[in-house]
N, C-alpha and C positions, 0 to 999 in steps of 0.2 A: 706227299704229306709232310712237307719241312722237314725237322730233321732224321722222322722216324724212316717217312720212305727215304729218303736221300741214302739213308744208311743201308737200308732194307735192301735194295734196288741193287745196290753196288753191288752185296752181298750177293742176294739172293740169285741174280740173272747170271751172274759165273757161277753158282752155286746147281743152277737148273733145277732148284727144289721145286718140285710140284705138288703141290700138296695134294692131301686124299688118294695117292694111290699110283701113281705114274711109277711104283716100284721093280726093282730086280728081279721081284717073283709074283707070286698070288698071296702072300702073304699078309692076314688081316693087319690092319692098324690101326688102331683105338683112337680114333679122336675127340677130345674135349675131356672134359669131367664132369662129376657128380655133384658138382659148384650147388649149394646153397641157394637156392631161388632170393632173389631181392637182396645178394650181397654184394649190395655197386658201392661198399668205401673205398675212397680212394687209396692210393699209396700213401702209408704211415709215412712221413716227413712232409706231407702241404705240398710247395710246389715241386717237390723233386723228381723226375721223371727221368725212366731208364735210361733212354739214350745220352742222355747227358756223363750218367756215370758209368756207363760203358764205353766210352769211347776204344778205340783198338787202332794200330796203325793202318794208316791208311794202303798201304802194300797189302794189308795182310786177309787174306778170306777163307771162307773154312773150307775150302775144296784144297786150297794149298796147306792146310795144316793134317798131317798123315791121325788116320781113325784109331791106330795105336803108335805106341811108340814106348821106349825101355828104359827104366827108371835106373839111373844109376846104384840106389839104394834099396830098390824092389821093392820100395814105397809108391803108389799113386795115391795124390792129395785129394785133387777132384775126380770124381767119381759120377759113372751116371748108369741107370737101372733103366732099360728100355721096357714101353709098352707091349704088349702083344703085337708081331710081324717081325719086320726084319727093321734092321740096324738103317741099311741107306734105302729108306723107303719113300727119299722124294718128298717126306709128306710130315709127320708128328712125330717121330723117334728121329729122322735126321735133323729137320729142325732145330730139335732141343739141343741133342747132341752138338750143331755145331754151336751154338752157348756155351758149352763148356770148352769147345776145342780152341775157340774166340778168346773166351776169357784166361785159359789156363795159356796160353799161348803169348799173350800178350804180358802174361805175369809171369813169367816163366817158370809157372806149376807144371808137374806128373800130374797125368790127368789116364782113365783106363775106363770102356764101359762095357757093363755086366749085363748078358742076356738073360734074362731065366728059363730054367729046363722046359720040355716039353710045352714051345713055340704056343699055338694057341688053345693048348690046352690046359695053359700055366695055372699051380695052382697058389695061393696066399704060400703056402709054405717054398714055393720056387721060388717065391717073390722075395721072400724074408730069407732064403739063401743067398740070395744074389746081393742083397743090400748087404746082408754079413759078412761075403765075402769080402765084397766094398771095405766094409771098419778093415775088417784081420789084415787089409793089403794098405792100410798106413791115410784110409780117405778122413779128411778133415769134414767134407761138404758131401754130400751125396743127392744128385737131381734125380727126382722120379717121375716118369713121364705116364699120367692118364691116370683117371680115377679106378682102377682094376689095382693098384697098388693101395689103398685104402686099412686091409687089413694087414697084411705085411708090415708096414708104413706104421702103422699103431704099434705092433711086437718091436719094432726094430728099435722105433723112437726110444718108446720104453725101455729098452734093456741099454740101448747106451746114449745116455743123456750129454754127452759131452761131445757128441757129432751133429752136426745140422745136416737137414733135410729141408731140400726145396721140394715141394708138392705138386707140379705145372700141371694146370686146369684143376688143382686142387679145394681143398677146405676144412678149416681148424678141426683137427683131433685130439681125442682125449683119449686119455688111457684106460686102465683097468678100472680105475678109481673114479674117475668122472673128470681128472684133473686135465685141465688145458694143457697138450704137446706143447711147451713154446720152444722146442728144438725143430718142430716142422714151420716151415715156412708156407701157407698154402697160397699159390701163385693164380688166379683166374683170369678173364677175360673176360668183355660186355659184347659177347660175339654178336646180340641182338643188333648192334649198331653198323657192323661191318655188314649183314645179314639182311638191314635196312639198306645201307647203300647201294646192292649188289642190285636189291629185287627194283627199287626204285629206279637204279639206272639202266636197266634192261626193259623195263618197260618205257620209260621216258625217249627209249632206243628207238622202238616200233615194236618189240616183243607182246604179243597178247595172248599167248599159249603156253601158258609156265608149266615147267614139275620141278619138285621137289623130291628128294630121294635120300633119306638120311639113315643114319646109322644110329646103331645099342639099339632098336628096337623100341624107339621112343621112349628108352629108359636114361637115356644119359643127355644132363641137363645141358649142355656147351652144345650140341646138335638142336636140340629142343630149341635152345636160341637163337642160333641159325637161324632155323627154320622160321619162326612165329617174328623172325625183321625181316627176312625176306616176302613174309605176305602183309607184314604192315609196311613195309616200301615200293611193294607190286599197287598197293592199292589205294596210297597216297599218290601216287605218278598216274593212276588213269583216272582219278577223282580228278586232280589238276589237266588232266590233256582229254577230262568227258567218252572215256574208249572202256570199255569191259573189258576185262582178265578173265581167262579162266586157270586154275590150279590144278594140275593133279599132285597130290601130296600123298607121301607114303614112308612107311619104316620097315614096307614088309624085305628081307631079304639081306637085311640089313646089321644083325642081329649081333656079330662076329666083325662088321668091318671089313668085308671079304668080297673080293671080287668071286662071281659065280655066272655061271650060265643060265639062273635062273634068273637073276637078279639084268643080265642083258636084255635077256628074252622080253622082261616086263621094258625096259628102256624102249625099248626095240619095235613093243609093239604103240609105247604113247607115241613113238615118232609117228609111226605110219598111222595113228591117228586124228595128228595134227599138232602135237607139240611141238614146240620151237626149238625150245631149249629147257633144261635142264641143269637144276644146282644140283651136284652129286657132293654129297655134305658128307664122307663116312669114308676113311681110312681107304685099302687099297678097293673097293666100291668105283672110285675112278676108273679101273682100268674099266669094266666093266659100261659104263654109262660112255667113254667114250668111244667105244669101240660102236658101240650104240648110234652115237650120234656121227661118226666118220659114215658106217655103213646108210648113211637115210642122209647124208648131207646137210645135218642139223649142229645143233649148237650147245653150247654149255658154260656153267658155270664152277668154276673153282673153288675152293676152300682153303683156310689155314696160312697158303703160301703161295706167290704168282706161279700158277700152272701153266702158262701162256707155251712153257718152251715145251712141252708135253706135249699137245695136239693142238693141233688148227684150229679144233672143233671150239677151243677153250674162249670165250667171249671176255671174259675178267676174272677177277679170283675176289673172294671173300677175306680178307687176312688181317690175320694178328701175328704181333712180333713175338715169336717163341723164342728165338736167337736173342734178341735185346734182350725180353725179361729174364732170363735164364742170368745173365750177364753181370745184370741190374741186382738180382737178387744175391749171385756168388760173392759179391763184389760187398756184399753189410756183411759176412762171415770175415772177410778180412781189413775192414775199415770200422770196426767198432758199433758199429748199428743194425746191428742184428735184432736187436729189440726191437725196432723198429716194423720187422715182418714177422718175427719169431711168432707163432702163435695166434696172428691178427689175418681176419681175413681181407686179403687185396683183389682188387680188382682193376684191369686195368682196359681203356679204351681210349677213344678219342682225344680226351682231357690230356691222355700222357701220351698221343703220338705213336698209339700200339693197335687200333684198329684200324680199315680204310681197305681203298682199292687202290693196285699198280696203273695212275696213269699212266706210264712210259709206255704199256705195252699191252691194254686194251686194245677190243677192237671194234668199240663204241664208236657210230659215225654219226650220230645225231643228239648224243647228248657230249656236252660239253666239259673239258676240264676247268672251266670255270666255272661252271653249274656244281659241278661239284664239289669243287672246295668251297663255295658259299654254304652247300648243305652240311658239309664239312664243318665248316666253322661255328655254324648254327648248334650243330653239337656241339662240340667241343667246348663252345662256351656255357653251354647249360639254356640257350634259349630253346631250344627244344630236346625234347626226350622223345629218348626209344623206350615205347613197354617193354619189360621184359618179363613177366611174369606170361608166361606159353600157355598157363593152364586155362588162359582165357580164346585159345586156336581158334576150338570150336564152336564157341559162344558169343563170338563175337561177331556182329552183324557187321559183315562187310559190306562196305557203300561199291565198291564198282570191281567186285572180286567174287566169284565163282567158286567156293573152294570144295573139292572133290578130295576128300581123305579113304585113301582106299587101305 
């Protein structure tokens, strides 16, 4: 994807991030946020786009730069507040994290990141601990990762307005008063487009037995996206190739982000039903779906980050740059255009080089990477859109799509 993947790829494939779940333990992890439905403005500056202002030496990648490390002054500048699971999760808290380890790295900032107590059963007040910690330990910037920091996020802005806050998978907060946070930066994604590419190039594949499998319980809007592109791109690619799809789509199990034995069990049994493959959309949920798909000698799709180096089973990945935006955004706290996000809600996809799929390392035999960067580009330039308003899933009369929401 030009510069974004060129960067991504480098990163990412020494990196081995897998997104949604290929983690250390069972440990859930929150993917997406609570974004705003119909908030696709661009990045405040026109044509400015992350990668461009992130750049990082080319030696350098976040697997080589160490997860902590000792301030000489017992000051850390950047700062970063994980979602619910664990730290190197493969998936949406590694991600982001290495953003900050990228960019503080590259700048030669103290950079420290804060878990909050009681793992997933964290509450707003763990949350707003851990970001205070953050201030009391000298943070200038502080990233928060998943819309589960929302109320924290509100307390924390408030009480010290002369810190910024990135929001990743975020969206504008107000205070007590009603008044606009312009100290949070709230950071989203147009996952529908990445969500679109995936379902579209899997069935354009020979795929005609989809599932879907996503996380928050069909409460969180960045899954919801996911979800509702990958059946508007399942069902534009059998419209053009004249084949039925069918769907199973579901959020049951999903609720936490967690991989679980219940949650295989269900994988487990659409295989031996006749699914094919499977987008497992939802924090450590992966491990679960793929253990799934190894056992019945099926298939799958990725999320967030190229899973490819995770399991065999993994067919492509769904992904947006959490590493570049993270970067992108640290990077207006210290070059004067902070206004520029402070406050305003962003969004970012195709346009800036931050949605797509890993061609390096698909394992697509029949649809082409030139097929794709035409659809690619189709976006990206605005001649075609992805819906993204989800609340139309179910309503929506699908021309060559089957959909089963169980």
């Amino acid at each position: 994807m030009k510069k974004f993947l060129a960067m991504l790829m480098a990163m990412m494939l020494v990196l081995s991030l897998a997104a949604c779940g290929g983690g250390d333990t069972s440990g859930d992890t929150q993917q997406g946020g609570d974004t705003q439905q119909g908030d696709t403005q661009e990045p405040a500056g026109g044509d400015e786009q992350p990668p461009e202002d992130t750049q990082t030496p080319a030696a350098a990648s976040a697997d080589d730069i160490e997860d902590t490390m000792t301030s000489a002054d017992g000051k850390y500048e950047v700062a970063f507040v994980t979602d619910v699971g664990q730290l190197k999760d493969k998936s949406f808290n590694q991600g982001t994290f290495d953003g900050v380890k990228l960019y503080a790295n590259a700048n030669g900032l103290s950079y420290k990141y804060y878990q909050p107590a009681n793992a997933t059963e964290a509450t707003d007040d763990d949350r707003y601990d851990a970001m205070k910690a953050a201030v009391d330990s000298g943070a200038t910037v502080v990233v928060c990762a998943g819309f589960m920091q929302e109320g924290a996020l509100k307390r924390a802005a408030s009480e010290f307005p002369d810190v910024k806050f990135v929001f990743i998978d975020g969206y504008p907060l107000s205070d007590a008063d009603g008044n606009n946070l312009t100290n949070v930066a709230p950071i989203a994604f147009k996952e529908e487009q990445c969500g679109y590419f995936a379902g579209y190039a899997i069935v354009r594949d020979g795929f005609t037995k989809l599932g879907f499998s996503g996380g928050g319980g069909g409460t969180n809007d960045a899954c919801c996206r996911y979800g509702y592109g990958f059946v508007q791109g399942a069902d534009a690619a059998a419209a053009e190739m004249g084949v039925d799809v069918s769907i199973n789509y579901s959020w049951q199990y999903g609720s936490t982000f967690s991989a679980s034995p219940e949650l295989q069990t269900m994988a487990n049994g659409w295989y031996q039903s006749g699914t094919e493959i499977i987008f497992a959309c939802g924090g450590a949920m992966f491990q679960s779906i793929a253990a799934a798909a190894s056992a019945n000698d099926a298939y799958m799709v990725g999320v967030d980050v190229d899973q490819s180096s995770q399991s065999d089973a993994v067919v492509t990945s769904a992904m947006k740059g959490l590493a570049d935006a993270v970067q992108w955004a640290v990077a207006k706290v210290y070059d004067g255009s902070w206004d520029e996000i402070g406050g305003v809600p962003t969004s970012l996809g195709a346009a800036e080089d931050s949605v797509g799929l890993p061609t390096d390392t698909w394992s697509l035999e029949n649809y082409t990477v030139a097929e794709y960067e035409e659809l690619l580009a189709s976006v990206k330039s605005g001649a075609f859109t992805v819906d993204n308003d989800f609340s139309k899933l179910e309503t929506t009369e699908w021309s060559n799509v089957t959909l089963n929401v169980i």
